[in-house]
SENUSE-384085 format. One line per 2 residues: their letters; for each residue x, y, z of N, C-alpha, C. Coordinates in steps of 0.2 Angstrom, whole numbers, plus 5000, padded with zeros to 4 digits. Layout:
SENUSE-384085
a	X:Y:Z:X:Y:Z:X:Y:Z; ...
This chain:
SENUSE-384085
xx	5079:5528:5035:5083:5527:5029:5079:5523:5024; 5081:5525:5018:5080:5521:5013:5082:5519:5007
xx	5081:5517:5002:5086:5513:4997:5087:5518:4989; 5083:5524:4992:5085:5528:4985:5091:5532:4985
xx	5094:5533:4978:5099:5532:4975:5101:5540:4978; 5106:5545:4983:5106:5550:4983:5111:5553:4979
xx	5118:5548:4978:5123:5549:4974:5120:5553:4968; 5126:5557:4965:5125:5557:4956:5125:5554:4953
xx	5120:5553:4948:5120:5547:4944:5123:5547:4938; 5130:5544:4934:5136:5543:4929:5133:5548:4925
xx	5136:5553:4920:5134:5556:4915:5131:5549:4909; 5134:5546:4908:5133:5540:4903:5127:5536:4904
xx	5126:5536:4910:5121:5532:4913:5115:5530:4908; 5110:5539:4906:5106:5538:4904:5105:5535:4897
xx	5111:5538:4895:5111:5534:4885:5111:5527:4886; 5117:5525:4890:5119:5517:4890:5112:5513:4892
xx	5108:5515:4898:5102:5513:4899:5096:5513:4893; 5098:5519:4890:5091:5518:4883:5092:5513:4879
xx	5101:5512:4878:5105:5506:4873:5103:5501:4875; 5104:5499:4880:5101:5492:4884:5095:5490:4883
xx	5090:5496:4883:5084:5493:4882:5081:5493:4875; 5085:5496:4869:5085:5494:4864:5086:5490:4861
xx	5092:5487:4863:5096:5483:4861:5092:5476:4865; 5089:5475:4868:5085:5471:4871:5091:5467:4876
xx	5096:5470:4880:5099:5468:4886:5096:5465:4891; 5092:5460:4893:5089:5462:4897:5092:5458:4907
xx	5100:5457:4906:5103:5453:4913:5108:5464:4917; 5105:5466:4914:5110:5474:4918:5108:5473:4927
xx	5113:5477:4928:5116:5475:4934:5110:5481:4936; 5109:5478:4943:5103:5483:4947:5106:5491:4949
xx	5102:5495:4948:5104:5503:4950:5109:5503:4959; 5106:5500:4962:5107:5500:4970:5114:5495:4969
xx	5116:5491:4967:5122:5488:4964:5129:5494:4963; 5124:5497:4956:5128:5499:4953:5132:5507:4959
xx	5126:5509:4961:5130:5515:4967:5133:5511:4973; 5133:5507:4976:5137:5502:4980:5144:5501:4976
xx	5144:5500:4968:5150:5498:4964:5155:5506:4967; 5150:5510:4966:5156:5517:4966:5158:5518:4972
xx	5155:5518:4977:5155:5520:4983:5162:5516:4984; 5161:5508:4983:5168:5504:4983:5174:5507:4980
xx	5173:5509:4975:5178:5512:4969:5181:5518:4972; 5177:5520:4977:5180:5527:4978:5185:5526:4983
xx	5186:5520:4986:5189:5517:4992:5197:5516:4989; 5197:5517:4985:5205:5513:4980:5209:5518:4977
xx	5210:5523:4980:5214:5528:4974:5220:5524:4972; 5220:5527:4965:5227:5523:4962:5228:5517:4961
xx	5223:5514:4961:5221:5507:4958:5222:5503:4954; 5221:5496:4951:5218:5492:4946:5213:5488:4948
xx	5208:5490:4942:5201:5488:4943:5200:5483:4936; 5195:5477:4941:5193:5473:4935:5188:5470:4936
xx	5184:5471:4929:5177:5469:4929:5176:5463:4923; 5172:5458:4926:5170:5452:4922:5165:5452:4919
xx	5161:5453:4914:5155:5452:4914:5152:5462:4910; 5157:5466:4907:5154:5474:4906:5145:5473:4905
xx	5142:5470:4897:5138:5469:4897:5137:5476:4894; 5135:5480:4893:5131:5487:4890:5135:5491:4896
xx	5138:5491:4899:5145:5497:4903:5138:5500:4908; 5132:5497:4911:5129:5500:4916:5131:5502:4921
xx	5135:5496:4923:5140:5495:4930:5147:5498:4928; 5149:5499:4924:5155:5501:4922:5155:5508:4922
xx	5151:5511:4921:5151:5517:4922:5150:5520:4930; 5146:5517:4933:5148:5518:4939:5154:5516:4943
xx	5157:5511:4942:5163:5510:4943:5169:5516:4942; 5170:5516:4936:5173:5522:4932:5172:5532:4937
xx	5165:5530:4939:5164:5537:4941:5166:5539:4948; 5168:5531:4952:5171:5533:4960:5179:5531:4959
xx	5181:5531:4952:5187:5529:4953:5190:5535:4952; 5197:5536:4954:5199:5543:4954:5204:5543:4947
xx	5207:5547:4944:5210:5550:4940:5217:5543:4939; 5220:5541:4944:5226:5535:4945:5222:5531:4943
xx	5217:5529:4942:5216:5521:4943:5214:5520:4936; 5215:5513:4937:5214:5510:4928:5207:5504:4929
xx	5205:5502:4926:5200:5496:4926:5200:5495:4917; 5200:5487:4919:5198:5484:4913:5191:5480:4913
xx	5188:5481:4907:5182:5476:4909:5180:5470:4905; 5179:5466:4903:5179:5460:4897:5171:5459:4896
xx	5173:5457:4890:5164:5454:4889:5165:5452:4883; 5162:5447:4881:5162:5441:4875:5154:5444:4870
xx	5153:5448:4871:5146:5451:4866:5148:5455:4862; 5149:5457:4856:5153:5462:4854:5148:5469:4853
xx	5141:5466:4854:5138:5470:4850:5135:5474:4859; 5134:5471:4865:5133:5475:4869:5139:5478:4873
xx	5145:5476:4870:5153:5478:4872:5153:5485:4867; 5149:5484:4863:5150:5491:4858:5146:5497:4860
xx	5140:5495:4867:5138:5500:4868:5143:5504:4872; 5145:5499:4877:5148:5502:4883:5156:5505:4877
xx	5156:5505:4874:5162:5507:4870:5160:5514:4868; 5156:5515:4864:5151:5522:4862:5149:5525:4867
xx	5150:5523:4874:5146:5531:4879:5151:5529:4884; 5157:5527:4883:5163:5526:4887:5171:5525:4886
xx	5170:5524:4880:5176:5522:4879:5183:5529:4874; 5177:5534:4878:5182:5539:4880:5186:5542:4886
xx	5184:5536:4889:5189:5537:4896:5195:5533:4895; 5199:5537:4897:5207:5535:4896:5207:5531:4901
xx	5205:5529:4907:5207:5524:4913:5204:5518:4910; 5201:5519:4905:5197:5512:4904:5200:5507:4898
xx	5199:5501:4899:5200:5495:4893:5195:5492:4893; 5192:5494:4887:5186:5488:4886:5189:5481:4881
xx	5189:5475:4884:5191:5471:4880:5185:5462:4878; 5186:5464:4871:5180:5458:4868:5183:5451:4870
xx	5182:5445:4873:5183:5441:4876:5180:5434:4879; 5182:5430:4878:5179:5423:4881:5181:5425:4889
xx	5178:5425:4892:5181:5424:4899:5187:5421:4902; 5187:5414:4900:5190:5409:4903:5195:5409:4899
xx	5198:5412:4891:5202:5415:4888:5208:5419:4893; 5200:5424:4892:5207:5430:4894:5207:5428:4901
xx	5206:5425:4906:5209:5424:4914:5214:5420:4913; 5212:5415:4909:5218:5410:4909:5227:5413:4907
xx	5225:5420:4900:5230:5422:4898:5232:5429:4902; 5232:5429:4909:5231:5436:4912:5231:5434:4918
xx	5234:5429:4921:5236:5424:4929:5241:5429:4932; 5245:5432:4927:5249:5436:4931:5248:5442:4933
xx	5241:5443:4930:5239:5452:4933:5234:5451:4940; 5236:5458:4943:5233:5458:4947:5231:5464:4950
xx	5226:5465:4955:5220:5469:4956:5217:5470:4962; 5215:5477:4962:5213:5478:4970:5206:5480:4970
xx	5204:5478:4966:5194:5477:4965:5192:5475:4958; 5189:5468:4959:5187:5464:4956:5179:5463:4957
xx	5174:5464:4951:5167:5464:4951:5166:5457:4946; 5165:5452:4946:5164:5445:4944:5155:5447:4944
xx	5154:5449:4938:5147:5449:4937:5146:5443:4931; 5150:5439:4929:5147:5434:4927:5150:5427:4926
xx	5150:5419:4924:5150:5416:4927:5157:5416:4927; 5163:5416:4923:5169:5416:4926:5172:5420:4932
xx	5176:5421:4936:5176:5423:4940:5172:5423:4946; 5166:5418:4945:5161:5417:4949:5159:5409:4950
xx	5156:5407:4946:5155:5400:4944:5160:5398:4941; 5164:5400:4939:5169:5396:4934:5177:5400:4936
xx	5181:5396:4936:5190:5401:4939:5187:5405:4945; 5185:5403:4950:5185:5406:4956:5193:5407:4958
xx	5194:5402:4958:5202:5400:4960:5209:5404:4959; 5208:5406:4951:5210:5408:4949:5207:5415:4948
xx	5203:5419:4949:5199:5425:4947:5204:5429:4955; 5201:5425:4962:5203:5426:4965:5211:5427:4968
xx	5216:5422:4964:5222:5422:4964:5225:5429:4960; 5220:5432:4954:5223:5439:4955:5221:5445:4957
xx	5217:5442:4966:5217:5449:4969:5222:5451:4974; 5224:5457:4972:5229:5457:4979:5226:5458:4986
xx	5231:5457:4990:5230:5458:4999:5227:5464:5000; 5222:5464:5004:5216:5470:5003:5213:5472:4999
xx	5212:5468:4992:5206:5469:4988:5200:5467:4991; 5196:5471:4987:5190:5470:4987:5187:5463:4981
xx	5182:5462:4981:5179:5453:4974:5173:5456:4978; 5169:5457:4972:5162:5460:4974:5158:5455:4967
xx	5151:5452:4968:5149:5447:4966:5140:5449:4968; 5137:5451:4963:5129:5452:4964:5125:5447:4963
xx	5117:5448:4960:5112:5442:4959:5115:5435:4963; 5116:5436:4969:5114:5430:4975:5108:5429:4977
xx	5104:5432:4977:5095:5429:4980:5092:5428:4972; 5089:5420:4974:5086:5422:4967:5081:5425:4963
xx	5082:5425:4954:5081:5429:4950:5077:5425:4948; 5071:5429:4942:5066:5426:4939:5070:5423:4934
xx	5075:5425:4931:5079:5421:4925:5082:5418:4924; 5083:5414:4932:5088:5410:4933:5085:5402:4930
xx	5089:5398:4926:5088:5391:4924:5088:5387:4930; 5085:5382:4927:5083:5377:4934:5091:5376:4937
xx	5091:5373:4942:5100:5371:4943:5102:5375:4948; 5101:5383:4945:5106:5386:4945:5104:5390:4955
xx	5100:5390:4957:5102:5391:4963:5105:5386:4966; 5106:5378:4967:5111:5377:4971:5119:5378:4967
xx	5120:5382:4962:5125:5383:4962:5129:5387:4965; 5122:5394:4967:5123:5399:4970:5125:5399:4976
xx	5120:5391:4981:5122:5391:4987:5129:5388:4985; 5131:5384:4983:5138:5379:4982:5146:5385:4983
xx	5141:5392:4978:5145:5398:4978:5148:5400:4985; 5142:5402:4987:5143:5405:4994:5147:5400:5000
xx	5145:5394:4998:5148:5388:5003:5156:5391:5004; 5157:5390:4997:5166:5389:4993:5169:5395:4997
xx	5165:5399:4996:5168:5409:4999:5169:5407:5006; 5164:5407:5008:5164:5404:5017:5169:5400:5020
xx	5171:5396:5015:5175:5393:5019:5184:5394:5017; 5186:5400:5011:5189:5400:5012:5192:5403:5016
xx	5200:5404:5017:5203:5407:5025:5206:5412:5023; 5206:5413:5016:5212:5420:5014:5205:5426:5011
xx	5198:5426:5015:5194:5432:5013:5189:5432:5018; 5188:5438:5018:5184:5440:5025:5178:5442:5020
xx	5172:5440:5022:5166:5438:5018:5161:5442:5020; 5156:5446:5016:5150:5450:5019:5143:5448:5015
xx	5142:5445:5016:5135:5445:5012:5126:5447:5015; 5123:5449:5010:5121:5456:5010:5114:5454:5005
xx	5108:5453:5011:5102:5452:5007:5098:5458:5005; 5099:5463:5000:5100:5469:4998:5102:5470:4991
xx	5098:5473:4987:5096:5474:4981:5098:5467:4977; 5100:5466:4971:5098:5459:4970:5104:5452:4973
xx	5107:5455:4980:5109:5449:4984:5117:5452:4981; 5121:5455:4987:5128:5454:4987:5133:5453:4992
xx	5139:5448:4988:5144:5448:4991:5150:5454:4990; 5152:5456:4998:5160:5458:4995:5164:5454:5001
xx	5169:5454:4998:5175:5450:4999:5179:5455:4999; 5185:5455:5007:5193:5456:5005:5195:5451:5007
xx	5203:5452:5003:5208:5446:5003:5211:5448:5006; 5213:5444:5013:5217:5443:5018:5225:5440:5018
C-alpha cells in the first residue's frame, strides 16, 4: 500500500492550485487530506456540510466532489481575496455557499444550524468555539480537524495547544475519536 492519490483529482483543483500559489497562499490543506475530505463526503448523501477555514477552496473542492447532488456545504473564510479564488473556480456549484466572515461572527450568529460534516480547518471551531462548533453537529456526524503533528509554521505556543486540543476531544463522552498520524496529523470525530 501506499499514499498516492488513486482517486480523481476535482476538475478545479488544478487552477485553484496555481491561484494559491500566486497569490502566495501558503497554509493549503495537504492533497492526502484533501482525498480523505471526499472519501468522507461521499459517506453523507443528502447532507449539510460545513467547512471552517475555505481558504483558496483546495479542500473545498474536494469536499464538493464526494458530495452527491442533495447535499449543501457552506464554507466561511475571512480573506476576501483568497475567498475570491475559491469563488472563481467554484462558485458555480449550486450546493455550495461561499461566505466572507469572522469566524467567531458567523458561529456565534448560526448556533441554530446544524450539520452532518464539519471540517474545522481553522482556529474557530478548533481552538476557539469548540463547544459551540461541535454543538452544531448532529448525531452521527462526522468534525474532521487536520495539521495535528507539528508544522514548520507553527508559532511558538502553539503545539501545546494542539495537545490541549486533543486532550479536550478525548475526553469528551458525546464523540468517538480517531486520530491518525498520517498526512499532516488527523482527527475524525463522530457524535454520539
Amino acid at each position: 500500500m501506499t499514499e498516492e492519490i488513486n482517486q480523481k483529482i476535482p476538475g478545479a483543483y488544478a487552477g485553484i492550485e496555481r491561484a494559491t500559489i500566486d497569490n502566495g497562499f501558503t497554509m493549503p490543506s495537504d492533497i492526502l487530506t484533501c482525498s480523505l475530505l471526499k472519501t468522507l463526503a461521499s459517506s453523507k448523501p443528502a447532507e449539510k456540510f460545513l467547512e471552517l477555514g475555505t481558504g483558496t477552496g483546495l479542500s473545498t473542492s474536494w469536499i464538493l466532489d464526494g458530495m452527491d447532488r442533495n447535499s449543501t456545504l457552506i464554507s466561511i473564510d475571512n480573506d476576501e481575496i483568497f475567498l475570491g479564488i475559491a469563488q472563481q473556480f467554484l462558485g458555480q456549484d449550486e450546493r455550495l455557499k461561499l461566505v466572507l466572515s469572522d469566524g467567531e461572527v458567523w458561529v456565534k450568529t448560526h448556533l441554530d444550524q446544524k450539520f452532518d460534516y464539519i471540517f474545522a480547518d481553522t482556529w474557530h471551531g478548533k481552538y476557539l468555539l469548540l463547544d459551540e462548533v461541535l454543538g452544531m453537529l448532529n448525531k452521527g456526524g462526522l468534525y474532521i480537524v487536520d495539521d495535528m503533528v507539528p508544522q514548520a509554521n507553527w508559532p511558538e505556543g502553539h503545539q501545546e495547544k494542539a495537545v490541549n486540543f486533543v486532550n479536550t476531544l478525548e475526553r469528551r463522552s458525546d464523540l468517538n475519536v480517531t486520530k491518525q498520524n498520517w498526512a499532516t496529523g488527523i482527527i475524525i470525530a463522530v457524535k454520539t
